[in-house]
DRENKEKOL-35864 format. One line per 8 residues: number of its first residue (from 1); their letters; for each residue z, x, y of N, C-alpha, C. Coordinates in Angstrom, 3 decimals. Atoms other than C-alpha are relative to their C-alpha. Example, Ala and Ser with C-alpha at 12.3 -4.5 7.8 and 13.67 -1.06 7.14 Angstrom:
REM DRENKEKOL-35864
1 = AS = 0.000 0.890 -1.190 7.800 12.300 -4.500 0.000 0.900 1.200  -0.060 -0.820 -1.190 7.140 13.670 -1.060 0.730 -0.770 1.090
This chain:
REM DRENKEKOL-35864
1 = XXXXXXXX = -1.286 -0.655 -0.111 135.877 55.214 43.698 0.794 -0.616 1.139  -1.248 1.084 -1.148 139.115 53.792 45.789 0.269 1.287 1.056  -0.438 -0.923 -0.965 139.593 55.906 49.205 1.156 -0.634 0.416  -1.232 0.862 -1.163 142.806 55.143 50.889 0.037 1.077 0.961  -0.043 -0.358 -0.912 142.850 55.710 54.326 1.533 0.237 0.464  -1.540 -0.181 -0.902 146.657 56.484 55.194 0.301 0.120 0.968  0.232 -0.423 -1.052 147.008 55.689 58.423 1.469 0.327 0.680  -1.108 0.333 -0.109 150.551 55.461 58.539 1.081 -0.117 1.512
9 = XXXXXXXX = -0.074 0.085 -1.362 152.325 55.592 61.849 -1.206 0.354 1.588  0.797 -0.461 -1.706 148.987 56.668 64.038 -0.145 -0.769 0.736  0.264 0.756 -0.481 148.227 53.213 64.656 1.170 -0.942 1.025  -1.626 0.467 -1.109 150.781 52.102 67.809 -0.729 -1.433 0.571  -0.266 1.532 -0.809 150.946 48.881 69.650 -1.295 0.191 1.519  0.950 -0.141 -1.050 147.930 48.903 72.516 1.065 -0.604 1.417  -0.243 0.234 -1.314 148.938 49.436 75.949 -0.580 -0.054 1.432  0.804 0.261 -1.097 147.539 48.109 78.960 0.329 0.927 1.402
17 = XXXXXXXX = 0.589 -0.922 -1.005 145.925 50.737 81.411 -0.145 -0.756 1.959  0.764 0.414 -0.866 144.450 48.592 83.701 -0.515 -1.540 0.379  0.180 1.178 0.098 143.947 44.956 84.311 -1.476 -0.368 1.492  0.586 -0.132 -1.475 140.558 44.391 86.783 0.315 -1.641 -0.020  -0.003 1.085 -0.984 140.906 41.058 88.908 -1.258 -0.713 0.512  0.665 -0.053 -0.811 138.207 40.961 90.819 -1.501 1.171 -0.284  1.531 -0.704 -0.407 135.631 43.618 89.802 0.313 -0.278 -2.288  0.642 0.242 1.594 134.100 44.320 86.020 0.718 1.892 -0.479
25 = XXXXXXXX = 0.188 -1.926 0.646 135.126 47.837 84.348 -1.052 0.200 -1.145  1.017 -0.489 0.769 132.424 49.933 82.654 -0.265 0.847 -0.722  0.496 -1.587 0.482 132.948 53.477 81.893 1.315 0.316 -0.014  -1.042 -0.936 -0.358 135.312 56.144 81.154 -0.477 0.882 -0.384  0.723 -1.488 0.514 135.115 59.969 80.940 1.376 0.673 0.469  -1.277 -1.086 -0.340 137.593 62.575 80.845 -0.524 0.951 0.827  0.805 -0.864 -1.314 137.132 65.103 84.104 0.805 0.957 0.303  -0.576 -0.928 -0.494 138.595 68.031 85.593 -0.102 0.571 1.161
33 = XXXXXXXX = 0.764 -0.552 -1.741 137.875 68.005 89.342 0.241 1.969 0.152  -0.223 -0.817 -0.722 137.601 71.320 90.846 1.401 0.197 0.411  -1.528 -0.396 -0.936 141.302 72.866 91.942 0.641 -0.647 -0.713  -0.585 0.537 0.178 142.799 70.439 90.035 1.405 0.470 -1.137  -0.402 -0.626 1.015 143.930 72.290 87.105 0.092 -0.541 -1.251  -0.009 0.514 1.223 143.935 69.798 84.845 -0.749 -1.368 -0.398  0.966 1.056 0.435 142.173 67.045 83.049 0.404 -1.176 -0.172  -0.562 1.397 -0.178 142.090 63.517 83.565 -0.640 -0.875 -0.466
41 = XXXXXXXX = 0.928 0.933 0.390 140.778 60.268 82.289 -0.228 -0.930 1.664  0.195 0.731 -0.853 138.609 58.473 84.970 -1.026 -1.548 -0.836  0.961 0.889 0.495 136.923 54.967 84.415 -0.197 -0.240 1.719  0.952 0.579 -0.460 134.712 53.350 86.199 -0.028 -2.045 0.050  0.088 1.651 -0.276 134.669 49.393 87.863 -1.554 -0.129 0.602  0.895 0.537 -0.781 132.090 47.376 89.290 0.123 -1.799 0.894  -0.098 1.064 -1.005 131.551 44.661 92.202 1.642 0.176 0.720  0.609 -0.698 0.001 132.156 46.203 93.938 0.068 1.464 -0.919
49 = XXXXXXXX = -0.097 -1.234 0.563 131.469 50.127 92.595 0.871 1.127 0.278  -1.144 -0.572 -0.235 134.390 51.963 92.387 0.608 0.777 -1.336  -0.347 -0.756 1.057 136.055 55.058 90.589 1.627 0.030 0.015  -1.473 -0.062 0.480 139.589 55.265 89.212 0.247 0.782 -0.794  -0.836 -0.916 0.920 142.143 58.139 87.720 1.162 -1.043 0.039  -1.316 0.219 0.913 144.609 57.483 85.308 0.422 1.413 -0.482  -0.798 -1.282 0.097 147.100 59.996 85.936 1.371 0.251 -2.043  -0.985 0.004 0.534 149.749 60.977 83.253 1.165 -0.463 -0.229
57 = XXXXXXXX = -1.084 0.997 -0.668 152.568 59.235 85.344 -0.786 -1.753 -0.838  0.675 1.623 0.444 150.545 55.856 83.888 -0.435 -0.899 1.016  0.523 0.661 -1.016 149.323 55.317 87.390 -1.454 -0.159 -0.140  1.104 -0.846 -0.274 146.041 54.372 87.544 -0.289 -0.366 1.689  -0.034 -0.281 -1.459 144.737 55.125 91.060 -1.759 -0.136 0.723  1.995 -0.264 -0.380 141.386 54.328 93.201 -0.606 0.946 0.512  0.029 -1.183 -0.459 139.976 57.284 94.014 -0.856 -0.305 1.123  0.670 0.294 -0.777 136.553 56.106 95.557 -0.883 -1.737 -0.014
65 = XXXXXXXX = 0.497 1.118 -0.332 134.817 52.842 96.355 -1.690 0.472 0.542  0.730 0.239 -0.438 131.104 53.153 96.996 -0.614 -1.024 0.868  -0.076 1.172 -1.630 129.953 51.584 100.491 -1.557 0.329 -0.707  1.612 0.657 0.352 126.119 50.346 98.543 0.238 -1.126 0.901  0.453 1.581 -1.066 124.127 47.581 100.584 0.352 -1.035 -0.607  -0.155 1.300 0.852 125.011 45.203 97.808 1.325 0.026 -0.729  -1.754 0.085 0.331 129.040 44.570 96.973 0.064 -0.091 -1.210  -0.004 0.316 1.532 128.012 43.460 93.444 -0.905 1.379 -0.620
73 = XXXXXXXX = 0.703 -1.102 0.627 126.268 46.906 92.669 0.963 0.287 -1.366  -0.730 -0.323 0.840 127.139 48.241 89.738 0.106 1.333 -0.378  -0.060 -1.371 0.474 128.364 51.472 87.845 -0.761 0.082 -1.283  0.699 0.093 1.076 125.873 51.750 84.758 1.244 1.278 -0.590  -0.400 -1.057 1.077 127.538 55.125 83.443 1.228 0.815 1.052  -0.088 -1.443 -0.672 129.604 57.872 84.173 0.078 1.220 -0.825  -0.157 -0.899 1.546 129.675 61.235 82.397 0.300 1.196 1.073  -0.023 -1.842 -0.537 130.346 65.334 83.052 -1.336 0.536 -0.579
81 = XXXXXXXX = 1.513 -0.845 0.367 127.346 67.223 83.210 0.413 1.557 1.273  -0.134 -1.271 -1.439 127.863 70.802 84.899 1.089 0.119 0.448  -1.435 0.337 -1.385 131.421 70.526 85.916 0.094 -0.746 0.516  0.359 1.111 -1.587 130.360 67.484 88.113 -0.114 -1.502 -0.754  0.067 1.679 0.045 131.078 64.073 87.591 -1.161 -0.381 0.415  1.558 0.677 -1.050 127.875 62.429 87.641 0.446 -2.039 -0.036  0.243 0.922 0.146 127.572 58.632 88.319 -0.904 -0.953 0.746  1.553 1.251 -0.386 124.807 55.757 88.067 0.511 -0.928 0.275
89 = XXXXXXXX = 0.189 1.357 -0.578 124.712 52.956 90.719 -1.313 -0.735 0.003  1.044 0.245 0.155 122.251 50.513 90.348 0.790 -1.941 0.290  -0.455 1.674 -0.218 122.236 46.408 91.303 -1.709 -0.563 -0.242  1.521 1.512 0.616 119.444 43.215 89.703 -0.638 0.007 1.026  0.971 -0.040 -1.451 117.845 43.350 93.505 -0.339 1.241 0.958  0.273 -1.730 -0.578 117.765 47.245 94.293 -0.151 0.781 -0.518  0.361 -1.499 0.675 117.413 50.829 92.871 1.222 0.564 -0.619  -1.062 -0.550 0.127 119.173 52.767 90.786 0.157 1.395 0.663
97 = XXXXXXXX = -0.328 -1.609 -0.688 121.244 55.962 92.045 1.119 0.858 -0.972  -0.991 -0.860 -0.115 122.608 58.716 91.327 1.019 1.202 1.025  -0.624 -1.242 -0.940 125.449 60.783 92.320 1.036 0.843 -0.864  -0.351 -1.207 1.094 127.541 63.975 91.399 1.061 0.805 1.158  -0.724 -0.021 -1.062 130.956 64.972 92.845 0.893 1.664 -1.058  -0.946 -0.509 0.673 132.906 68.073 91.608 1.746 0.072 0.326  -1.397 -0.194 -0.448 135.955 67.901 93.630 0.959 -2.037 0.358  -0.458 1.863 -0.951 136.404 63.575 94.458 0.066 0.047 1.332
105 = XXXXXXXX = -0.624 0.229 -1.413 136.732 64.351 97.846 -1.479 -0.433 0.460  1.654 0.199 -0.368 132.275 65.100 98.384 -0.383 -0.673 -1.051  0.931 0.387 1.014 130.056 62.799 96.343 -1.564 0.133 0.836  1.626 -0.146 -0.244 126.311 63.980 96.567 -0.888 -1.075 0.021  1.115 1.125 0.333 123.313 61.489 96.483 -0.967 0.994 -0.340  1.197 -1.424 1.174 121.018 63.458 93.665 -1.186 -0.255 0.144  1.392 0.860 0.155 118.224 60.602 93.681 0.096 -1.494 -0.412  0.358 1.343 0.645 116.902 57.423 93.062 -1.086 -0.349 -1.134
113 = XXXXXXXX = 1.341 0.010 0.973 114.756 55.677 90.506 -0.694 -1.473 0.387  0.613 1.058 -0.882 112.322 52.924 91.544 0.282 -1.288 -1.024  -0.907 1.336 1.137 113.916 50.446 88.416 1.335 -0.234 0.870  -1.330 0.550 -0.781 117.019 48.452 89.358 1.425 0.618 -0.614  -1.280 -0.419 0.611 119.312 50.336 86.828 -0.431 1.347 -0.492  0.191 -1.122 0.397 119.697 53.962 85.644 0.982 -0.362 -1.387  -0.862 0.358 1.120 120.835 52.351 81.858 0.008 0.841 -0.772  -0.717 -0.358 0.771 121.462 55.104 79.583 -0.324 1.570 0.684
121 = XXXXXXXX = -0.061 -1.267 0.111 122.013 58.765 79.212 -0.055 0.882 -1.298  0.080 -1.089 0.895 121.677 61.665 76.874 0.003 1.622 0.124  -0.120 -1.286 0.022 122.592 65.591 76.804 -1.168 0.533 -0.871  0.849 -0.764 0.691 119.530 67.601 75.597 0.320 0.833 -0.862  -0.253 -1.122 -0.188 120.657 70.431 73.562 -0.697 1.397 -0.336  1.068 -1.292 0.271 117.041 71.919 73.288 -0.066 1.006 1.570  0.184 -0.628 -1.093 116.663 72.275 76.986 1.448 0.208 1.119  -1.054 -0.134 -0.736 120.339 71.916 77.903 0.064 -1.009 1.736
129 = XXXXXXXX = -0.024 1.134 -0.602 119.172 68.693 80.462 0.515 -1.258 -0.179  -0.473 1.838 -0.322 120.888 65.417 81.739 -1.428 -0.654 -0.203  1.049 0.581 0.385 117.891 62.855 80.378 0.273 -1.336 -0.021  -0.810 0.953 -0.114 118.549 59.444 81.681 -1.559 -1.213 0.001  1.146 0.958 0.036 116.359 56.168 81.012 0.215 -0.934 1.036  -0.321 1.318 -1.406 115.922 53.240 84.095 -0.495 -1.272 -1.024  0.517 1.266 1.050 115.210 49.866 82.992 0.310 -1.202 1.747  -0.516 1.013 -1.100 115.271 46.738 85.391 0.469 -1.110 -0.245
137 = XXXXXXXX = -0.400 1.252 0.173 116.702 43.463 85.201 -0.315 -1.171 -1.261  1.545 0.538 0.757 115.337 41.838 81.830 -0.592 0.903 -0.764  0.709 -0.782 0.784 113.300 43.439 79.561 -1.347 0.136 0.809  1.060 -0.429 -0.450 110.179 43.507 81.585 0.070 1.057 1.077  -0.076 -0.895 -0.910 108.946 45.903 83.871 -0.751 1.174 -0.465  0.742 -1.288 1.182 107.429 49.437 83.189 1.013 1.459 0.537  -0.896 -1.113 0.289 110.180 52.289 81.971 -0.085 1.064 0.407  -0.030 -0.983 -0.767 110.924 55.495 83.164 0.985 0.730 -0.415
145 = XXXXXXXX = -1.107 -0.713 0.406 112.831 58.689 82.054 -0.058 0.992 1.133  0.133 -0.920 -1.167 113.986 60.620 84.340 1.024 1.695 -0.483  -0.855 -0.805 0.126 115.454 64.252 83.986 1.067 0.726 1.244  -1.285 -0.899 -1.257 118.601 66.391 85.843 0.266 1.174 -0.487  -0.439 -1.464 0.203 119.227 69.885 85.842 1.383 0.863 0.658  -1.566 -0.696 -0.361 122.599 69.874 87.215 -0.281 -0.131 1.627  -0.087 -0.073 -1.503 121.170 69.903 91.135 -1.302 -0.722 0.271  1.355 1.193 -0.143 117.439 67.847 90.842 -0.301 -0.569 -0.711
153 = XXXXXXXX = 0.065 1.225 1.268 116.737 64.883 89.717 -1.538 -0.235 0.022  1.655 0.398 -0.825 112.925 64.338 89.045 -0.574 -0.702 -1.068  0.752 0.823 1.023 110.519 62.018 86.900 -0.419 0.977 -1.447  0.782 -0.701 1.636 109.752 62.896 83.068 -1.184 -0.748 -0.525  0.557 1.140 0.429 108.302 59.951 82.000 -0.511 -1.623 0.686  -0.258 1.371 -0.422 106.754 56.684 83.612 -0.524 -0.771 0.121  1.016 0.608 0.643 104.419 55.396 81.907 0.248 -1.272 -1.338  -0.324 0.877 1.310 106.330 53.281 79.030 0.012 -0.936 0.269
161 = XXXXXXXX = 0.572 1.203 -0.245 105.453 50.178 78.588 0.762 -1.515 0.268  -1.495 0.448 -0.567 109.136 48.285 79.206 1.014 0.703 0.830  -1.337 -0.241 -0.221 112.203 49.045 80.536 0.993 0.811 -1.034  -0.716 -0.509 1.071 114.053 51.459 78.743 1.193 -0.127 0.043  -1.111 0.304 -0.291 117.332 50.361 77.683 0.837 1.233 -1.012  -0.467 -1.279 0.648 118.514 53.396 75.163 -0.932 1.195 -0.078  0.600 -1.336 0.003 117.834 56.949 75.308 0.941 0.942 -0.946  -0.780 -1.297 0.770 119.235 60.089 72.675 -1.219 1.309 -0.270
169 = XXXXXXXX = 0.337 -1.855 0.622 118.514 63.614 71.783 -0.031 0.143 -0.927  -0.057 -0.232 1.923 117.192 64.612 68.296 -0.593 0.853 -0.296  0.755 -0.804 -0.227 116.332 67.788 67.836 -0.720 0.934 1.284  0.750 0.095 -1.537 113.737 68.843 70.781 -0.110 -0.946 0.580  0.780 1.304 -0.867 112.880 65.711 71.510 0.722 -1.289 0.616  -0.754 1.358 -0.853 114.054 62.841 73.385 -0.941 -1.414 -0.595  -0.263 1.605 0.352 114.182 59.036 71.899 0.281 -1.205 1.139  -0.322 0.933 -0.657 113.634 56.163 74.072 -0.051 -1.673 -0.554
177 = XXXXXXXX = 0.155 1.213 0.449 114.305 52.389 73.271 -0.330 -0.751 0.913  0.826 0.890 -1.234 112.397 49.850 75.344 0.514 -1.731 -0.413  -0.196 1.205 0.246 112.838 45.848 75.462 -0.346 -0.909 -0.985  -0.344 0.733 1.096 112.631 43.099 73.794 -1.124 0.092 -1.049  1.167 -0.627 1.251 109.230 44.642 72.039 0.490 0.862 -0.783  -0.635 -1.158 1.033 111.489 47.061 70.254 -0.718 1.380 -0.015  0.775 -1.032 -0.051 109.172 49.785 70.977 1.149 1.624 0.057  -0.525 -1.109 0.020 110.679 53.273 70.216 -0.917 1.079 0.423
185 = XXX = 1.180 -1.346 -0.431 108.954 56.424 71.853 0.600 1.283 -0.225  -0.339 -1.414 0.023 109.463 60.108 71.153 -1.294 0.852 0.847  1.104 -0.385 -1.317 108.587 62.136 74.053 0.470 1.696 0.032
């Protein structure tokens, strides 16, 4: 059978947000600081690690700059979990981190993970947990899931036998994807 998609005027002309220079962009998430009243799109740069709103006006604006030991760190993710901006720093020669800010003004330090990157995320919605996989540099190494409950961050998993580079929610259970062995685990 023939579908036609009619898209007819939705599709507009792409307009440029943001041009980086000098660093890498990675992420975006729509947010609603605390007090603010209203909701905003923030992305996410790296080298260094740094957060940016894009106001309404079509400004976008730097909000914060992370002062990491390493200038080339990077932002793996960012997302809302809890009201609270969470976001993963992590660099090829150090640890990854997290942190979790509700207002932009305080950003917390939640935890670390002993991999060089905190590479994916996933919303639970058996146990209603942040469920985030590490992975290091490469496919080798040995994987690690870690969970968040909105205020502690602590080990689930860390025993897998790579680097986990995807993680999702299916059901109860949590899905991890590992390196270049393709290994899938349900945990």
């Amino acid at each position: 059978s023939d579908i036609d998609h009619e898209m007819g005027d939705y599709l507009t002309q792409a307009n440029l947000i943001k041009e980086f220079t000098s660093e890498v962009g990675s992420s975006l998430v729509e947010f609603s600081p605390a007090g603010a009243g209203a909701t905003s799109m923030f992305f996410a740069a790296s080298h260094p690690p740094s957060l940016y709103m894009y106001s309404d006006s079509g400004e976008a604006t730097l909000i914060k700059t992370f002062n990491e030991e390493l200038d080339d760190s990077e932002i793996s993710f960012i997302t809302v979990f809890q009201n609270s901006l969470i976001v993963s720093i992590g660099h090829h020669s150090g640890i990854g981190k997290l942190y979790k800010t509700r207002d932009l003004e305080s950003y917390d330090f939640v935890g670390s993970v002993s991999q060089n990157y905190i590479s994916d995320f996933t919303r639970s919605p058996y146990d209603q947990l942040l469920y985030m996989s590490s992975s290091s540099d490469g496919s080798s190494g040995i994987g690690a899931i870690y969970k968040f409950d909105g205020d502690v961050m602590s080990l689930y998993k860390d025993d897998l036998s790579e680097s986990v580079n995807a993680i999702t929610a299916f059901d109860r259970f949590i899905y991890a994807a590992t390196g270049s062995s393709g290994i899938i685990y349900r945990l």
